[in-house]
Predicted model as a PDB file, atoms N, CA, C, CB and O in Angstrom, pLDDT in the B-factor column:
MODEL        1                                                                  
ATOM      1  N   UNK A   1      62.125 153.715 209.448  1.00 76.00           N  
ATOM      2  CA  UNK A   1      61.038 153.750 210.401  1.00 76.00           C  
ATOM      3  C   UNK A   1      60.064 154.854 210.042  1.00 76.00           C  
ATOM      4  CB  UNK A   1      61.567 153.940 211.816  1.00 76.00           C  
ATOM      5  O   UNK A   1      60.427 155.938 210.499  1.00 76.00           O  
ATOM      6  N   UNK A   2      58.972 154.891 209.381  1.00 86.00           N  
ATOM      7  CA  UNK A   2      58.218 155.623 208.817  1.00 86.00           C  
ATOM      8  C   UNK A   2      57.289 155.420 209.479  1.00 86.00           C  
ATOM      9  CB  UNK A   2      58.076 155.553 207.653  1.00 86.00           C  
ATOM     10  O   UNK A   2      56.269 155.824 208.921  1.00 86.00           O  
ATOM     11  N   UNK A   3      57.068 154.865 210.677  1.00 91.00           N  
ATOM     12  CA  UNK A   3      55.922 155.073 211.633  1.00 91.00           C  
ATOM     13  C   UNK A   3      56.195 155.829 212.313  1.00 91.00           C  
ATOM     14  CB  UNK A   3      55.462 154.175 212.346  1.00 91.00           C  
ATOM     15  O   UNK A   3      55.313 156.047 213.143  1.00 91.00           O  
ATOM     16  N   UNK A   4      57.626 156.799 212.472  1.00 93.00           N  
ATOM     17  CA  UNK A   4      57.969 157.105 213.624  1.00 93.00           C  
ATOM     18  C   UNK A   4      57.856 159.108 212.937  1.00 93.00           C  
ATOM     19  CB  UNK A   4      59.692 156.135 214.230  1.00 93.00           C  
ATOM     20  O   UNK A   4      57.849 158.960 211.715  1.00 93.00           O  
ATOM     21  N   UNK A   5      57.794 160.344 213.170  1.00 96.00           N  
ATOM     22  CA  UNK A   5      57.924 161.172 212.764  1.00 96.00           C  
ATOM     23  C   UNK A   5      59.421 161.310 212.961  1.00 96.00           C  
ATOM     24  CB  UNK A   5      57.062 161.937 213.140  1.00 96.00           C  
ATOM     25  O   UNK A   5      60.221 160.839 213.769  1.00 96.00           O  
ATOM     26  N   UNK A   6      59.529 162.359 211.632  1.00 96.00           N  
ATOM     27  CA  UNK A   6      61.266 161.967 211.247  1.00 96.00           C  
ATOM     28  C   UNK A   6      62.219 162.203 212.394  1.00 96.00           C  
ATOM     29  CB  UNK A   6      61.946 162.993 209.952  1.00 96.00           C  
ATOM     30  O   UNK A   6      63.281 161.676 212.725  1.00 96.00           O  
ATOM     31  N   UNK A   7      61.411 163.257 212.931  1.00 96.00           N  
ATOM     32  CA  UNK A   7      62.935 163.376 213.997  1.00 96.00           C  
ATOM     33  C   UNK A   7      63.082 162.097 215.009  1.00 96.00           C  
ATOM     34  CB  UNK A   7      62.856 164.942 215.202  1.00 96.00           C  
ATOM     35  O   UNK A   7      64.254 162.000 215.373  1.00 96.00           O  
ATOM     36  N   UNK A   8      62.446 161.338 215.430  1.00 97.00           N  
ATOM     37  CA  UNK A   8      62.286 159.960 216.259  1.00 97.00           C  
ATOM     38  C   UNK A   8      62.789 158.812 215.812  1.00 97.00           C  
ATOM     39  CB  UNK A   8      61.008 159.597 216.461  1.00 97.00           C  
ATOM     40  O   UNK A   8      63.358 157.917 216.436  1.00 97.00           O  
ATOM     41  N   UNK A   9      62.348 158.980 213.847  1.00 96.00           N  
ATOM     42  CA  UNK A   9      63.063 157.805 213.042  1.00 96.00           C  
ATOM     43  C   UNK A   9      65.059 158.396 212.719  1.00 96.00           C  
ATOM     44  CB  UNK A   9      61.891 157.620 211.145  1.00 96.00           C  
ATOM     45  O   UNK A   9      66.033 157.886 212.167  1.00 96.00           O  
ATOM     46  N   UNK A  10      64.840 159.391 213.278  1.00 96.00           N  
ATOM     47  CA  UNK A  10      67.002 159.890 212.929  1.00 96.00           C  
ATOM     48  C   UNK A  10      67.549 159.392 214.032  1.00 96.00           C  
ATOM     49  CB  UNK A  10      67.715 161.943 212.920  1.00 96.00           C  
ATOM     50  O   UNK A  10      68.663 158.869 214.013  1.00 96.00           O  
ATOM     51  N   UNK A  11      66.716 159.517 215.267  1.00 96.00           N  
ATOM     52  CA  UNK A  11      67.328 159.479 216.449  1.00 96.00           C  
ATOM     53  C   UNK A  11      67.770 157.753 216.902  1.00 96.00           C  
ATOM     54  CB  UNK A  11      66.258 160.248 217.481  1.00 96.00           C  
ATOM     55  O   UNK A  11      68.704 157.180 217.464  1.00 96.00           O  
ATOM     56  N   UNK A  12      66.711 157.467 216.386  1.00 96.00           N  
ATOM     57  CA  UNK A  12      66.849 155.545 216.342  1.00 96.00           C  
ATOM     58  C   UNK A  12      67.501 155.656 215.443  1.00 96.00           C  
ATOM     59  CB  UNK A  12      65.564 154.338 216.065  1.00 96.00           C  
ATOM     60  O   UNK A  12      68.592 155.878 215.968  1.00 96.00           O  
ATOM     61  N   UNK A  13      67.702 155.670 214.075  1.00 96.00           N  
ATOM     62  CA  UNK A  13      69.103 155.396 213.146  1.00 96.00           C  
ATOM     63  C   UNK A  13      70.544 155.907 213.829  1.00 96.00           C  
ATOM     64  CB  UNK A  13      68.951 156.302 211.601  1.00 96.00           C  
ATOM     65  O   UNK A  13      71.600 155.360 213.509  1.00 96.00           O  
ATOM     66  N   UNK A  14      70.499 156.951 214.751  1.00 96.00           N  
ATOM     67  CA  UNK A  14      71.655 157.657 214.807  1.00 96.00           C  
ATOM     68  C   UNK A  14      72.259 156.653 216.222  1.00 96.00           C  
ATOM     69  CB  UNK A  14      71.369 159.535 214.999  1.00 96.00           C  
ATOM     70  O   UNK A  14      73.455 156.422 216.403  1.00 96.00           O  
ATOM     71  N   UNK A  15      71.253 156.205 217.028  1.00 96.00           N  
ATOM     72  CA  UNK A  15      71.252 155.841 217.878  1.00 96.00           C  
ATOM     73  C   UNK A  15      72.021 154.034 217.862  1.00 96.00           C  
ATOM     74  CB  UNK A  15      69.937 156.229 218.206  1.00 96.00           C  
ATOM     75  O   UNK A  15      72.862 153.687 218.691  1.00 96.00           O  
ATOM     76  N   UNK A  16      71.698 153.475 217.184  1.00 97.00           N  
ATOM     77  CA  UNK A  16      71.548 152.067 216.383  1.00 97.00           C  
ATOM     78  C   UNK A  16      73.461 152.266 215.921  1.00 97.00           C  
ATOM     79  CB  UNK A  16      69.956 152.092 214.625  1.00 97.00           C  
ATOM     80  O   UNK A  16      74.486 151.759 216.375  1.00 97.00           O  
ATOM     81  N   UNK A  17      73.167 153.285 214.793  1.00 97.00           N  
ATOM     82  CA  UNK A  17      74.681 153.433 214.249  1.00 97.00           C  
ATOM     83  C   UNK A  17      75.931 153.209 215.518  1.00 97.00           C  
ATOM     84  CB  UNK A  17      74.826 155.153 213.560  1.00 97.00           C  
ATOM     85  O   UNK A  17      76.781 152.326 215.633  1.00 97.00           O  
ATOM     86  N   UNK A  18      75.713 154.060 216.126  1.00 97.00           N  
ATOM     87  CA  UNK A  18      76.597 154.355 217.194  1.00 97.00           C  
ATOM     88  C   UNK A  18      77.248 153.564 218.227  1.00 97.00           C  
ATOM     89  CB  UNK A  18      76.079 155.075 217.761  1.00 97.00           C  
ATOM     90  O   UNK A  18      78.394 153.485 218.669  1.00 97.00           O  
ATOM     91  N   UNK A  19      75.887 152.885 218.513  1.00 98.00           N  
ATOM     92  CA  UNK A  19      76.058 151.642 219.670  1.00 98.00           C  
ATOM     93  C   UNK A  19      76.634 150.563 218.556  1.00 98.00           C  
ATOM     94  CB  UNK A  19      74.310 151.020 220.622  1.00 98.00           C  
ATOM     95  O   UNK A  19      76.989 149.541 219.143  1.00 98.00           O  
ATOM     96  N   UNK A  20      76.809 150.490 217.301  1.00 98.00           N  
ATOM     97  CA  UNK A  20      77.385 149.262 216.801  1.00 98.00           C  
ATOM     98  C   UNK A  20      78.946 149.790 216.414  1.00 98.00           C  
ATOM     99  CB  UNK A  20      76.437 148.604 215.434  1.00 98.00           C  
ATOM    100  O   UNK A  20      79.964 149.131 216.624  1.00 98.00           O  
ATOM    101  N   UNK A  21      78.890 151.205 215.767  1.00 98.00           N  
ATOM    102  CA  UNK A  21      80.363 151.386 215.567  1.00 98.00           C  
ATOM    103  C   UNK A  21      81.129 151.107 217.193  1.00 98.00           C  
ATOM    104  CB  UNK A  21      80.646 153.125 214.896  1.00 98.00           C  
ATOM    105  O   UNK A  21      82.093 150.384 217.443  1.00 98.00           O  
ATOM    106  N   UNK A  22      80.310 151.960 218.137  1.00 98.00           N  
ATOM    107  CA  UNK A  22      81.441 151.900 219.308  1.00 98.00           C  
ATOM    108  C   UNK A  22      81.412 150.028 220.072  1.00 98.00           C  
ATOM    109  CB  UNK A  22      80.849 153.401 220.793  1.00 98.00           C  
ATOM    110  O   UNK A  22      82.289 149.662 220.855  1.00 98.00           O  
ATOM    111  N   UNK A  23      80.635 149.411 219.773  1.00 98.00           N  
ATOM    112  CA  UNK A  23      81.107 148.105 219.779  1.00 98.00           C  
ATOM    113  C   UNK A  23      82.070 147.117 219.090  1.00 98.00           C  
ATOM    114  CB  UNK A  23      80.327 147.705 219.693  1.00 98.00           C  
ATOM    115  O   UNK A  23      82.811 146.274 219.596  1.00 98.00           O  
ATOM    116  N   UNK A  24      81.840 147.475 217.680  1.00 98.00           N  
ATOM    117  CA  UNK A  24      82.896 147.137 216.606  1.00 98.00           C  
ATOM    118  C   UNK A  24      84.222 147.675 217.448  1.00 98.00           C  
ATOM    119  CB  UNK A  24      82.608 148.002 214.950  1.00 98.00           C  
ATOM    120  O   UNK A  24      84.975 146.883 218.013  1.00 98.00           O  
ATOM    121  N   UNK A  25      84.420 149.106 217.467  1.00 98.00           N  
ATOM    122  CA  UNK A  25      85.538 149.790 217.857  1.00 98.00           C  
ATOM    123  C   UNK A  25      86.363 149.249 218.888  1.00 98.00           C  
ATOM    124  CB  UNK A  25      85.192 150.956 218.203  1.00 98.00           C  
ATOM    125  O   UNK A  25      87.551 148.951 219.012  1.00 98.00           O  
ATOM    126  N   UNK A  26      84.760 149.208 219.969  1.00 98.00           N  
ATOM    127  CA  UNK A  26      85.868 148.738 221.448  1.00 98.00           C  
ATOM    128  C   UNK A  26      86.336 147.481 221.225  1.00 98.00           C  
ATOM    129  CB  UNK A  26      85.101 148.603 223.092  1.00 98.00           C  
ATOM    130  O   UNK A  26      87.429 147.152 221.686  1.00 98.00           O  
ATOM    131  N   UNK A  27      85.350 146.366 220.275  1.00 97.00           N  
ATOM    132  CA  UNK A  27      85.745 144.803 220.461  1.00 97.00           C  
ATOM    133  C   UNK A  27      87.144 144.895 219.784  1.00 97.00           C  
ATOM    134  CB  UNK A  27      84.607 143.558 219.638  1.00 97.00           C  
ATOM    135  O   UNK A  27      88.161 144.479 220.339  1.00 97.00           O  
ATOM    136  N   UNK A  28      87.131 145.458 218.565  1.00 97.00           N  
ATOM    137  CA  UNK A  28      88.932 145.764 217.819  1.00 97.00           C  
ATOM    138  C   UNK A  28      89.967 146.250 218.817  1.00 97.00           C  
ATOM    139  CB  UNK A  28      89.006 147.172 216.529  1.00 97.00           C  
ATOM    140  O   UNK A  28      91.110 145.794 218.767  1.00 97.00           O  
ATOM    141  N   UNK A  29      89.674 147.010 219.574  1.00 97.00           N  
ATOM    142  CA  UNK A  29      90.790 147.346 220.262  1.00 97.00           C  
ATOM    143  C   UNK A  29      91.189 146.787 221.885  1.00 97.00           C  
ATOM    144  CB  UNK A  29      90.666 148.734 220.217  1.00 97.00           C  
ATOM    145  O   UNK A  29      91.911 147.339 222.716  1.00 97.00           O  
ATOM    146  N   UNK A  30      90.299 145.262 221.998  1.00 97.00           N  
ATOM    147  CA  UNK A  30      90.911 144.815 222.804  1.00 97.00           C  
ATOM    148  C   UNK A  30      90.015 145.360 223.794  1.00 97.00           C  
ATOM    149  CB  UNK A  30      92.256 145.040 222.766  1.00 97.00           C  
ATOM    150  O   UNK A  30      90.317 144.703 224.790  1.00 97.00           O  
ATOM    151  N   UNK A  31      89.264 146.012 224.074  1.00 96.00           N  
ATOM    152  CA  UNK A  31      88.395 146.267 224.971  1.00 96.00           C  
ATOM    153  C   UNK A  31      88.850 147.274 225.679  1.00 96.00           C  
ATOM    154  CB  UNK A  31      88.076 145.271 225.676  1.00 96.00           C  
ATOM    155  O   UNK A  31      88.248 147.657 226.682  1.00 96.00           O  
ATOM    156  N   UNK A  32      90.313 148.009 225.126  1.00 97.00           N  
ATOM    157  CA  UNK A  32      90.864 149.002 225.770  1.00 97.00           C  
ATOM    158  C   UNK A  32      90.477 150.031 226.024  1.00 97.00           C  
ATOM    159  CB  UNK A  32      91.625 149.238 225.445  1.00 97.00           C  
ATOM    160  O   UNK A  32      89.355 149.590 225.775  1.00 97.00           O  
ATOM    161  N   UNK A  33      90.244 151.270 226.356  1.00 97.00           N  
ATOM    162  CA  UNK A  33      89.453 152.299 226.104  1.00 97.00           C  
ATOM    163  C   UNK A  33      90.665 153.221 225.514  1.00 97.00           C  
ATOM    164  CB  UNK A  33      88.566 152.834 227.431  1.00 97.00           C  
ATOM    165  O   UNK A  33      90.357 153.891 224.528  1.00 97.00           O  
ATOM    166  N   UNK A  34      91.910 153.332 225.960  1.00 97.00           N  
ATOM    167  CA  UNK A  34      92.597 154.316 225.478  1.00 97.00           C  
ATOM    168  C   UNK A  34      93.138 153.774 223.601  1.00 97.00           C  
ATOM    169  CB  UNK A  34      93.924 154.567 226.745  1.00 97.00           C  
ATOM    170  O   UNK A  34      93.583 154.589 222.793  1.00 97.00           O  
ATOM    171  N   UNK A  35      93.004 152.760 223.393  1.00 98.00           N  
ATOM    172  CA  UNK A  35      93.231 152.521 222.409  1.00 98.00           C  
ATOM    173  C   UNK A  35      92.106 152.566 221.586  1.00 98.00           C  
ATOM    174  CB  UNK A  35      93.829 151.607 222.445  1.00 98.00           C  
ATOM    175  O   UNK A  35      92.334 152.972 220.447  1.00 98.00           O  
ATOM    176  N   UNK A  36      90.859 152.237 221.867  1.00 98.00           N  
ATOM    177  CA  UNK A  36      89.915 152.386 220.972  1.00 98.00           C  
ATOM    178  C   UNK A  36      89.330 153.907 221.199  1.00 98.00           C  
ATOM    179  CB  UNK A  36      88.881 151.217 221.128  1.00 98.00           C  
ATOM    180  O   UNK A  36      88.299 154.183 220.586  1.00 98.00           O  
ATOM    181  N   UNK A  37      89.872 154.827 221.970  1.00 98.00           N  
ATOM    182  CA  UNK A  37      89.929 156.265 221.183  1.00 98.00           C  
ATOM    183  C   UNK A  37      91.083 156.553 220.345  1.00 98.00           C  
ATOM    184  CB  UNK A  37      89.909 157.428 222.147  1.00 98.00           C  
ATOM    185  O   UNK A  37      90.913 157.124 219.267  1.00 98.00           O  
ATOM    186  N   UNK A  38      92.180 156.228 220.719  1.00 97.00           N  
ATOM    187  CA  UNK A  38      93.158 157.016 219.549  1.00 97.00           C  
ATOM    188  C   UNK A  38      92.298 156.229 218.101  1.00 97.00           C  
ATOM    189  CB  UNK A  38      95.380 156.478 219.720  1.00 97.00           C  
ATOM    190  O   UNK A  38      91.824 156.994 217.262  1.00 97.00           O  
ATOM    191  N   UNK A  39      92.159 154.792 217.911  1.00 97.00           N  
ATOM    192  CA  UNK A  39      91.521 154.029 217.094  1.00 97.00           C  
ATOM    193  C   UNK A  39      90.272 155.205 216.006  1.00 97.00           C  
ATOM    194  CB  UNK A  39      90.790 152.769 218.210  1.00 97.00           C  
ATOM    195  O   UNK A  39      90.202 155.410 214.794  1.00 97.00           O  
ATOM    196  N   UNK A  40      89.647 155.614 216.934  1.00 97.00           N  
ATOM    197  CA  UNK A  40      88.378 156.488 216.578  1.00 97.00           C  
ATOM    198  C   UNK A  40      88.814 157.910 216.595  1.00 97.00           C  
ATOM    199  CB  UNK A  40      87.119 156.294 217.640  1.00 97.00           C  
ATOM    200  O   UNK A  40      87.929 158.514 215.988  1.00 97.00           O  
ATOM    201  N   UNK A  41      89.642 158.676 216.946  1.00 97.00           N  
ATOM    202  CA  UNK A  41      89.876 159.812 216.890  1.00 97.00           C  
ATOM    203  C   UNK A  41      88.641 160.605 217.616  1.00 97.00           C  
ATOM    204  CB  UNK A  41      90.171 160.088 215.540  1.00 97.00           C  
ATOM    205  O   UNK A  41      88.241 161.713 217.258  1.00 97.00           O  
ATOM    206  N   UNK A  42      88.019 159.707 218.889  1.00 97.00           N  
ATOM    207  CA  UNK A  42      87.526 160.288 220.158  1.00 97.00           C  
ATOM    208  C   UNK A  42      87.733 160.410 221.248  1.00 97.00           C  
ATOM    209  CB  UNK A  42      86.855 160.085 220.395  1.00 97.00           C  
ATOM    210  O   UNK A  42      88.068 159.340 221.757  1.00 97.00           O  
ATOM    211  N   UNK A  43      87.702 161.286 221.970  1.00 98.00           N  
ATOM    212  CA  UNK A  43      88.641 161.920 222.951  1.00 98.00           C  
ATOM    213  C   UNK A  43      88.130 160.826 224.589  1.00 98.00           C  
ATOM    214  CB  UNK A  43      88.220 164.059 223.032  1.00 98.00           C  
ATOM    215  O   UNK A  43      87.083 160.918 225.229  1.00 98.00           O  
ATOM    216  N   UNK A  44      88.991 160.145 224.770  1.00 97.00           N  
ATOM    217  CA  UNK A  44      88.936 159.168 225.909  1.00 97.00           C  
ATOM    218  C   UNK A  44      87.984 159.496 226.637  1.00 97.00           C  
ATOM    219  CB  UNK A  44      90.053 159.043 226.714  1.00 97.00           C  
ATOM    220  O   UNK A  44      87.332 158.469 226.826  1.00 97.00           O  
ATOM    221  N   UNK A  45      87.450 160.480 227.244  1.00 97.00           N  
ATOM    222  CA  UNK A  45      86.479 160.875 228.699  1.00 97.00           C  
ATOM    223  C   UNK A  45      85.401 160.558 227.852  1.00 97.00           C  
ATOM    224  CB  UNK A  45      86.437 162.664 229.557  1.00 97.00           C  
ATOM    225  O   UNK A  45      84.774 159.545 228.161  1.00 97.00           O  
ATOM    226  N   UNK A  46      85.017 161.213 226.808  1.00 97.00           N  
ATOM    227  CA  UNK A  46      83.967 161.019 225.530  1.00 97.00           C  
ATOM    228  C   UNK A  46      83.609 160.026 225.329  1.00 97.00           C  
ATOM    229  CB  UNK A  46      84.279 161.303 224.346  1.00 97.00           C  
ATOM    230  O   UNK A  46      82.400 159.909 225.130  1.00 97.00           O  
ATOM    231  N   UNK A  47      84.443 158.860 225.281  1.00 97.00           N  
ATOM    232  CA  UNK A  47      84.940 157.998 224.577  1.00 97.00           C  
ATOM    233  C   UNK A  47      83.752 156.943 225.620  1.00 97.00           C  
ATOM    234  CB  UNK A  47      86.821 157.894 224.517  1.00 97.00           C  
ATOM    235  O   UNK A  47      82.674 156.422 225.335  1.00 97.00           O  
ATOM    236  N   UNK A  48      84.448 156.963 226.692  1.00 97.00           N  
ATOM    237  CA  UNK A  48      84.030 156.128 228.423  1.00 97.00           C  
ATOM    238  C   UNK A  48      82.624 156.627 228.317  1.00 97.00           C  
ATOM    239  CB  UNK A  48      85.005 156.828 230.270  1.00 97.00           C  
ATOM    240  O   UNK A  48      81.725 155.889 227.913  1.00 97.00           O  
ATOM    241  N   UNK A  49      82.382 158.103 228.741  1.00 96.00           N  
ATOM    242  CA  UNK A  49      80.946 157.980 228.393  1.00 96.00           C  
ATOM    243  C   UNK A  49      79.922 157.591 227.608  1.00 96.00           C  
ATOM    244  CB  UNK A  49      80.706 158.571 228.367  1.00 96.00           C  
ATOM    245  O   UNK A  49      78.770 157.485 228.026  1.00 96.00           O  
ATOM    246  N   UNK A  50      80.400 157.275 226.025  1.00 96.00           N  
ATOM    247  CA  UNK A  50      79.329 156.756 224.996  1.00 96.00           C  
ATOM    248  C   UNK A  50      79.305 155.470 225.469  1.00 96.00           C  
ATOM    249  CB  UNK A  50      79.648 156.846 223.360  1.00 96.00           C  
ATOM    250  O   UNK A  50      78.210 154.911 225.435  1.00 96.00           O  
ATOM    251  N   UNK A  51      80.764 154.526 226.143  1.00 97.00           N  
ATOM    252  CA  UNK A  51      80.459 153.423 226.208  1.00 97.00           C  
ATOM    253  C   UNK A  51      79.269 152.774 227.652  1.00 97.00           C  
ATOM    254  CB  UNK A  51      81.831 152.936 226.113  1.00 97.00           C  
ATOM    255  O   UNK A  51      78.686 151.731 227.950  1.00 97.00           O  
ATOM    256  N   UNK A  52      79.428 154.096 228.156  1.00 97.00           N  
ATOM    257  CA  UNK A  52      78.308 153.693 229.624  1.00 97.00           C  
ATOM    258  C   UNK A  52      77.350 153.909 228.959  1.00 97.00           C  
ATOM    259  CB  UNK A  52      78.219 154.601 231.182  1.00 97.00           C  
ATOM    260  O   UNK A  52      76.593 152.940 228.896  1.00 97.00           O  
ATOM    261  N   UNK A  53      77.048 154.750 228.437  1.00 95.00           N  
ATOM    262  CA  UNK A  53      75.352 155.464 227.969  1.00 95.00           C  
ATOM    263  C   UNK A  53      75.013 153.716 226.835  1.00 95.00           C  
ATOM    264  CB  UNK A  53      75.520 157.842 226.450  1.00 95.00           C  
ATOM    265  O   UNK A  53      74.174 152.929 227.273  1.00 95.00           O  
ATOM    266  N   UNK A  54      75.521 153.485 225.922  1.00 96.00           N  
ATOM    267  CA  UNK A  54      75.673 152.368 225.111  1.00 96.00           C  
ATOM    268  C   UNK A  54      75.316 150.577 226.331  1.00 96.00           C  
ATOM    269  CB  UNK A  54      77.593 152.640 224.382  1.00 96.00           C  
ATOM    270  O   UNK A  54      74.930 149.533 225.804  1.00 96.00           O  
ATOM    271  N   UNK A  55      75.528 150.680 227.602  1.00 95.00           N  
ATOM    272  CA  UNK A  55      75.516 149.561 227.974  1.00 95.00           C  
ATOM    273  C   UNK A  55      76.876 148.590 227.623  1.00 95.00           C  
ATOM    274  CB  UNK A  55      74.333 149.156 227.480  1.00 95.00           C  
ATOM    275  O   UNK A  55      76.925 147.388 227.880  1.00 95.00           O  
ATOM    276  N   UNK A  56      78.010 149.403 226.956  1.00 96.00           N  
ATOM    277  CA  UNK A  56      79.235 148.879 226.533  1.00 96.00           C  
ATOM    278  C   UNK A  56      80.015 148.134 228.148  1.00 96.00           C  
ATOM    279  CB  UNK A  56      80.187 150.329 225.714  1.00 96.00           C  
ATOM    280  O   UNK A  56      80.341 147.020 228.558  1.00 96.00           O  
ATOM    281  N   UNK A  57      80.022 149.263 228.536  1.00 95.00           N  
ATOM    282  CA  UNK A  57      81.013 148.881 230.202  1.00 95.00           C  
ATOM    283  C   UNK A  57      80.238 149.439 231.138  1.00 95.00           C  
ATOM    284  CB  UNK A  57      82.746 149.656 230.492  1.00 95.00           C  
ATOM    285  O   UNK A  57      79.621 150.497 231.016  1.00 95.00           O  
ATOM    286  N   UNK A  58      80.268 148.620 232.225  1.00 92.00           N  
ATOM    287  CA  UNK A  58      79.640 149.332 233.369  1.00 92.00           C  
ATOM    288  C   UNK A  58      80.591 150.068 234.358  1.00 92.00           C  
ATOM    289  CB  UNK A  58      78.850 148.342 234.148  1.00 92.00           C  
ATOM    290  O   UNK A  58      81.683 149.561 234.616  1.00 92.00           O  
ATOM    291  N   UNK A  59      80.371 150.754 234.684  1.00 85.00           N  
ATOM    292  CA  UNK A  59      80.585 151.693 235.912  1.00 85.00           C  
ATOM    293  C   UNK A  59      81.295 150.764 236.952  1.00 85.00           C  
ATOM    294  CB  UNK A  59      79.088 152.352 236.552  1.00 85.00           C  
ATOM    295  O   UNK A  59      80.766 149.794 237.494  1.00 85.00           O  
ATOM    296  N   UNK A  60      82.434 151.158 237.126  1.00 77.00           N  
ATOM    297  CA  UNK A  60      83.431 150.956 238.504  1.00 77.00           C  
ATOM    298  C   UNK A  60      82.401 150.997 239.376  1.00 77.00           C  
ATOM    299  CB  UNK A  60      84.691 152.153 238.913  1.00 77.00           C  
ATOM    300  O   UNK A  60      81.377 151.656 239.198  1.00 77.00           O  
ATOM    301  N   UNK A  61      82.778 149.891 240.898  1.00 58.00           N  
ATOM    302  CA  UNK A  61      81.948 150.777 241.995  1.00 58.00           C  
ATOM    303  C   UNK A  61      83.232 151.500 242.455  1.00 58.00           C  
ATOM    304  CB  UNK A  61      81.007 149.846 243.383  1.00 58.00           C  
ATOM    305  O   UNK A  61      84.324 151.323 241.915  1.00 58.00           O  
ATOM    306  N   UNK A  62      82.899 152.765 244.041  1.00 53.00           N  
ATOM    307  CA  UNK A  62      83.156 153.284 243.895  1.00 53.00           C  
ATOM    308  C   UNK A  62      83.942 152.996 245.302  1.00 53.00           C  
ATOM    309  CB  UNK A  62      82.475 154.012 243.332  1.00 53.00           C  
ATOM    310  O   UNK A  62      83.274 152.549 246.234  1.00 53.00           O  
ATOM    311  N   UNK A  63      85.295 153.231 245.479  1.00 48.00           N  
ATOM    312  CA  UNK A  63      85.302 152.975 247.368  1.00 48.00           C  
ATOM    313  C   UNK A  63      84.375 153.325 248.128  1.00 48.00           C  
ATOM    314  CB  UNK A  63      86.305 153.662 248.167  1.00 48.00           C  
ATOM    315  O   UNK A  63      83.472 154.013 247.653  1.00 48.00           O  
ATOM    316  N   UNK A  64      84.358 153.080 249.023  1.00 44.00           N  
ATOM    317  CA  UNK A  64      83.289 153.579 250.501  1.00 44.00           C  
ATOM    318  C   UNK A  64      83.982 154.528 251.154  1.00 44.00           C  
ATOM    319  CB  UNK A  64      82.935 152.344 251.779  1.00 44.00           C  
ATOM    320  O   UNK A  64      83.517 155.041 252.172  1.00 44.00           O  
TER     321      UNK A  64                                                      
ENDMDL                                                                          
END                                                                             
């Protein structure tokens, strides 16, 4: 992306990368989360959050 100044064109590559490894990852492991961290050697809480920020899993609701 060379329209973009570099730090904007890393952030979309870095960004792009990520959301596909942690899709690859979660779809391999069954959609588990505790397994597709040991899988990745990322730490489960970590793990849940890339997949919310990603659009991977949505958010529990919450009791009332």
């Amino acid at each position: 992306r060379t329209d973009l100044h570099y730090t904007e064109a890393k952030e979309v590559v870095l960004h792009a990368f990520e959301r596909r490894y942690l899709r690859e990852i979660f779809e391999r492991a069954g959609r588990n989360i505790s397994a597709a961290s040991r899988e990745s050697g990322l730490d489960r809480k970590h793990l849940r959050t890339l997949l919310l920020r990603h659009g991977l899993i949505v958010r529990e609701a919450e009791d009332s």
